[in-house]
N, C-alpha and C positions, 0 to 999 in steps of 0.2 A: 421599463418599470414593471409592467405586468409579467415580464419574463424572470424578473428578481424575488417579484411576490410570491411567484408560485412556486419556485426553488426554495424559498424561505419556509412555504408552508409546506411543503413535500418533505426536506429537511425537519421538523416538528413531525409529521405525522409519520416519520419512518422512526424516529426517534422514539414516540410516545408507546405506538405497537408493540415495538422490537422489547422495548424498558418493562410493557405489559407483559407480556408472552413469555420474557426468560423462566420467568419463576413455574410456567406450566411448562415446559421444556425439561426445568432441571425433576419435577415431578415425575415423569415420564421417564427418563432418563433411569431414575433411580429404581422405578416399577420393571423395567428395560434389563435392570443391571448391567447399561452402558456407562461404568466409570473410571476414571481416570485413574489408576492406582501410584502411589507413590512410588519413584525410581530413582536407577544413580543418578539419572540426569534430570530429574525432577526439583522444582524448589517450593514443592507443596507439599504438605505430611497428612493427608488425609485424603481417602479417594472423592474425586469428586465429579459429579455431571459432565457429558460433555457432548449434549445433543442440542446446545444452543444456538446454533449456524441455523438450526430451523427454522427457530421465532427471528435470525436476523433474514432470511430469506421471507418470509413471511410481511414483515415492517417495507420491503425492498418491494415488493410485489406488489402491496395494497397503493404503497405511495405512486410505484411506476404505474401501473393502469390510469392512475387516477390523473398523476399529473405531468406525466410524458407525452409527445405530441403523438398524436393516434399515425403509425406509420409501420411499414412493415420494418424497419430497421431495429425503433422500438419493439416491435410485437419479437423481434428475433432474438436481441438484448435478453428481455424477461424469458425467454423461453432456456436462450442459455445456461441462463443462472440458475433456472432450478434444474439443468443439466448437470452441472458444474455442482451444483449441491448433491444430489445423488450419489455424484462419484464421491464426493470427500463422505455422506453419510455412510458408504458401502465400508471406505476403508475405515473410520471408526469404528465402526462394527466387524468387520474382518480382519483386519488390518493385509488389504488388499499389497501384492508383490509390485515394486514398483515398475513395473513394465504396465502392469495392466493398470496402473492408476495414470502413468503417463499417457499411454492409449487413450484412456475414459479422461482426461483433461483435453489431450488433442482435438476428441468430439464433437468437445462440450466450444469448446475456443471456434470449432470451426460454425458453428450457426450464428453467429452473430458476423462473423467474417463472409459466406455466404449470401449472408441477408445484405449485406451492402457495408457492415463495420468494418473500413479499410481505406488505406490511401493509396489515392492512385496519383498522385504526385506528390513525392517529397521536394521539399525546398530545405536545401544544405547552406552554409555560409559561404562565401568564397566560392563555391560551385554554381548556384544557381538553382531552380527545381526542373526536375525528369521524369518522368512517365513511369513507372513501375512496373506498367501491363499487367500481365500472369503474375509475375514475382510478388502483389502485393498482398496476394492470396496467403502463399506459406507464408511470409514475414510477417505478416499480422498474426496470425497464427501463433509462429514461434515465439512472437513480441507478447503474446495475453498467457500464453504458458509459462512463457519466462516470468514473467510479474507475478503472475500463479502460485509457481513456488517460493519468490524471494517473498513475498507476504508467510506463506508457509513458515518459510524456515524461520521467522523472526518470532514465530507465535511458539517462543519456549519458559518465557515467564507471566503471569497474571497483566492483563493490561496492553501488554507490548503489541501485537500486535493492531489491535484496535486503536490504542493511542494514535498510532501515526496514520493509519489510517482516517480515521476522523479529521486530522492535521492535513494529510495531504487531500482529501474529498472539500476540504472546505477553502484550500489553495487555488484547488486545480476549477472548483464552482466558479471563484470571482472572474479566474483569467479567462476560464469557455461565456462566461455572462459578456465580457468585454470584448470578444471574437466574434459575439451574436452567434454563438454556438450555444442555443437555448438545449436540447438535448441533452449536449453533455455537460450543462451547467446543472442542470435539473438534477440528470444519474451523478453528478458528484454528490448534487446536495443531499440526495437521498442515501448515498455510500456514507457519509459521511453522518450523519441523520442513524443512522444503523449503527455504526459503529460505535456512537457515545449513545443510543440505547440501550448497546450491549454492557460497556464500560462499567455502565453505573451496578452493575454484578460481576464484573469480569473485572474491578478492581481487587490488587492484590487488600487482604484477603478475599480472593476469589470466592462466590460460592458455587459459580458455576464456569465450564470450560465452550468455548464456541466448538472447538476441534475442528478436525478438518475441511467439515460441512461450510463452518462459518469463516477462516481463514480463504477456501478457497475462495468462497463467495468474494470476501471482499475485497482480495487480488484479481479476480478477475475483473469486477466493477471497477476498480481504478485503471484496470488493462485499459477499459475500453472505453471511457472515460478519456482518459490522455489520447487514443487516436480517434476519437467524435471530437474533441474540444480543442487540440493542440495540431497533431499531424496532418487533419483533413484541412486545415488552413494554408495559405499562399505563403504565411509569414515565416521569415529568413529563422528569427530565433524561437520560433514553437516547436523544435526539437529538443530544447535546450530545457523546457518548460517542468516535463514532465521527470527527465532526467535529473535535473537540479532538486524537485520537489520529492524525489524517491532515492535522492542519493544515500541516505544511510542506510536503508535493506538492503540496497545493493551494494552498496560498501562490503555491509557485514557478508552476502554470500558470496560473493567476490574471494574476499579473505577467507572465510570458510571451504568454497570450493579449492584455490590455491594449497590452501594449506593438506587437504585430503589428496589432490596430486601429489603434496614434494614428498607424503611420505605412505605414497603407492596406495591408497586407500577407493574403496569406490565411493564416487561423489557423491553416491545419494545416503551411504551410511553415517548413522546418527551420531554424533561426539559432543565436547563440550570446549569447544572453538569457538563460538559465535559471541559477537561480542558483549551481551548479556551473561553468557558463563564467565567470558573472563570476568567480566564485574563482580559475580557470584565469588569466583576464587580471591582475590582482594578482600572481600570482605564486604559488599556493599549488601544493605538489603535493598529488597525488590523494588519498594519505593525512591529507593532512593537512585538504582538503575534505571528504574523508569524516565525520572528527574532530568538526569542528563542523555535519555535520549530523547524523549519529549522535548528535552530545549535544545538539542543539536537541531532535529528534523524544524521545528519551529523558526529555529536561525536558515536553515536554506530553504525553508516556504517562503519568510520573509526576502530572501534573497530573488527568490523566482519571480513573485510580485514586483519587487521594484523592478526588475527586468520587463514584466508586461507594463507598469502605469507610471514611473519615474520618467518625465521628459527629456531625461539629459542631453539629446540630441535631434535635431529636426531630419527631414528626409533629407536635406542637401549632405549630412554627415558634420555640420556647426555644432558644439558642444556648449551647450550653457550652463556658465559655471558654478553659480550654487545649487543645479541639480547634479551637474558629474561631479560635485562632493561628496553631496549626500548617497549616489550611488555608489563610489568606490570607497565613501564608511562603512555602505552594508553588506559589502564586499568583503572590503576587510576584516569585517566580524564575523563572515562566513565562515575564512577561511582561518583566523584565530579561533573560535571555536570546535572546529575540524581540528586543526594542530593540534590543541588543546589534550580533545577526545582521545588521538592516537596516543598519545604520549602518557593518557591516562590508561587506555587499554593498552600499554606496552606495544603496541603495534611499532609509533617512535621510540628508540630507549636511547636515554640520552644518558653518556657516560660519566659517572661520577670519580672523581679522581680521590683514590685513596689517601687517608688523612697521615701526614706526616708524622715517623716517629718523634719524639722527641729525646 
């Protein structure tokens, strides 16, 4: 109970900061002349701030001292993040070449891995768990960088990125509270805590942009998040946890990266593939893309959760049957609205038969 409380209040006080601070941020910002100018791939018409990652790094900081467990894992956590912030404030300001941003994220990813944020035993399904030794080093590693950018890459319309953010930080909180992973219940609730401080300016119409200071940030926080509260556990489907609760950004760079391979492109160049462009080309506004992926990401949170606290089965492997109901409804709504999604962003295209002459 007093591990809930304090996630609940760390969650508010990263919240309250971050919600305080944007508006001195977008100040600065302007005094700065770091702003966001309108582009072909932009869906804003007027330049705008985008030194907001600050004041969420800021909300992130005040809340973790305060009400993270005093340990050096945390002390390396917070230390990363304003690592990890530096790098994304250099390339809003420079717009740094991506070799040396990926260097300056590898860094930033390694002090919290380091410091002890890692697993040294995965537990797979059907395999069992194994020892990881050395290997858990780079994998964690590659595992906080990768999440790095698919946060990155989704942060291309007002909201988006932070939406899900805050979505999965407030998922991934209940299921680390329920593991007695107080840590990484807390850093969610605080990621998450940030992310809807930031929102309430960073909805479309935007007045301000987080950029890549605040996108890293809060890819990173959920990087490390999911392996404090999910991978460092014994349990068979905590792999399952994080991936299920982050499957639409990964969806989308998944598709994004695919699609810059079949047609010879390098993967880190910018286009307008993602599935928030496609939405864009249809026709949808901002809010209204927001909408449907707010309620995708929301439909397999809901799914991850029933996966941690749905009984449907005891440890013998017995199924009880009005809970494996109600889990394979929230299943199937998972995956209906997934179909759904693709078939909206043309990803599915389902063939329409030409209307007969007469």
């Amino acid at each position: 109970m007093v591990e809930t409380t304090d996630a609940v209040l760390a969650f508010i006080a990263a919240a309250v900061i971050t919600w305080a601070l944007v508006p001195v941020a977008e100040r600065i910002a302007r005094t700065a002349g770091v702003l966001d100018e309108p582009g072909p791939r932009s869906q804003h018409s007027v330049a705008t701030p985008r030194m907001s990652g600050i004041a969420i790094l800021v909300g992130v900081q005040v809340a973790g001292w305060i009400w993270l467990p005093r340990g050096s894992e945390e002390a390396a956590i917070l230390l990363g993040a304003l690592a990890i912030v530096t790098v994304g404030a250099l390339d809003d300001l420079f717009d740094l070449p991506a070799l040396v941003k990926l260097l300056g994220q590898i860094g930033a990813a390694s002090i919290p891995v380091i410091g002890g944020v890692r697993p040294d035993v995965l537990t797979m399904p059907f395999i069992g768990g194994f020892e990881l030794a050395w290997t858990a080093y780079p994998l964690a590693i590659i595992g906080i960088v990768a999440v790095i950018n698919i946060i990155n890459l989704i942060d291309g319309i007002d909201g988006l990125a932070a939406g899900v953010c805050a979505i999965a930080g407030i998922a991934m909180a209940a299921i680390a509270l329920s593991l007695d992973r107080t840590e990484a219940g807390i850093l969610a609730a605080i990621t998450a805590g940030a992310a809807l401080g930031f929102l309430r300016h960073g909805f479309p119409p935007a007045s301000s942009f987080m950029g890549d200071a605040g996108s890293n940030l809060l890819g990173y926080l959920i990087a490390v998040a999911s392996i404090q509260g999910a991978l460092k556990t014994n349990a068979v489907v905590a792999l399952a946890f994080p991936l299920v609760i982050l499957a639409v950004p990964i969806l989308d760079t998944a598709f994004v990266v695919a699609k810059r391979i079949k047609y010879k492109q390098p993967i880190y160049q910018a286009d307008r593939w993602h599935f928030h462009h496609r939405m864009a080309n249809k026709g949808f506004s901002q809010r209204r893309t927001l909408a449907y992926m707010y309620g995708w990401t929301s439909v397999l949170a809901l799914l991850a959760l029933a996966l941690r606290f749905v009984p449907y089965s005891d440890d013998s492997g017995n199924f009880d049957l009005p809970w494996t109901i109600l889990m394979a409804v929230v299943l199937l709504a998972a995956i209906a609205a997934s179909v759904y999604l693709a078939i909206v962003l043309e990803i599915i295209k389902i063939r329409r038969s030409a209307p007969e002459k007469s």
